[in-house]
C-alpha positions in Angstrom: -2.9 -12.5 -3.1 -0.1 -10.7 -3.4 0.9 -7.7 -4.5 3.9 -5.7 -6.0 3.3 -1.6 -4.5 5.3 1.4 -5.6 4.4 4.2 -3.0 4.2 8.1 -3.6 4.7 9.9 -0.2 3.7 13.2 0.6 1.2 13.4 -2.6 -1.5 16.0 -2.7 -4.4 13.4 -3.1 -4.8 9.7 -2.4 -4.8 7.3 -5.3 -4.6 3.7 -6.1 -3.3 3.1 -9.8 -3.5 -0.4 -11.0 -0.2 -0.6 -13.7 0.0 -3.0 -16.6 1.6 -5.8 -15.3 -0.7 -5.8 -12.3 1.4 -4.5 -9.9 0.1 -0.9 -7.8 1.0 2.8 -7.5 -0.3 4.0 -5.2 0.1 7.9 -4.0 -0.6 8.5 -0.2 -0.2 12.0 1.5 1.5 11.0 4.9 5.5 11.3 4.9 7.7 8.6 5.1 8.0 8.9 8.6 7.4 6.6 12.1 5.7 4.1 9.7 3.2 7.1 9.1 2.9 6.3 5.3 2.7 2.2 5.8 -0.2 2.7 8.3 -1.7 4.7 5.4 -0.9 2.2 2.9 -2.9 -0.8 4.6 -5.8 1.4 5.5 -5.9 2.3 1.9 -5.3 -1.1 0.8 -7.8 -2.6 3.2 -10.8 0.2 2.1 -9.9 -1.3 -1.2 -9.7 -4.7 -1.5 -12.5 -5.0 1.5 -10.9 -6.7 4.0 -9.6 -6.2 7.6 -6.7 -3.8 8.3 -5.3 -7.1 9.6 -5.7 -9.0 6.9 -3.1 -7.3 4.9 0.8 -7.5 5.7 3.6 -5.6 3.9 6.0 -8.3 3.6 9.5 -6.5 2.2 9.9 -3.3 1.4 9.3 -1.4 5.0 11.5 1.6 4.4 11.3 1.5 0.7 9.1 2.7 -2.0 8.4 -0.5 -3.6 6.8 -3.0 -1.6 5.6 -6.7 -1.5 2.3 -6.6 0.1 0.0 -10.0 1.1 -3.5 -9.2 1.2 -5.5 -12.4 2.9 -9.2 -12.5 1.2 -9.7 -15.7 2.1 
């Protein structure tokens, strides 16, 4: 499945928001630095969809806020 993500950085708390059209916001406290808050981001993603950490890829969107992320629950 695949999923649009807009990511907050440096928020206070962690959150997942599912938007309207589907797509996710999702608010994560590391900074967007060394990859620190896209490590965050498929942890998170993984706790919540149930799956693997390595079952979830972040296909465009590395060094942006809005992603296009695969998450394989197969």
């Amino acid at each position: 499945m695949k999923k649009t993500v807009k990511v907050k950085p440096n928020s206070k708390k962690q959150a997942i928001v599912e938007q309207i059209d589907g797509s996710l916001l999702v608010h994560l406290k590391s900074p967007p630095i060394d990859g620190k808050a896209n490590q965050e981001l498929v942890e998170l993603l993984a706790k919540e969809f149930g799956v693997s950490k390595s079952k979830i890829t972040i296909q465009s969107g590395l060094s942006g806020r809005y992603k296009l992320v695969n998450i394989d629950n197969d």
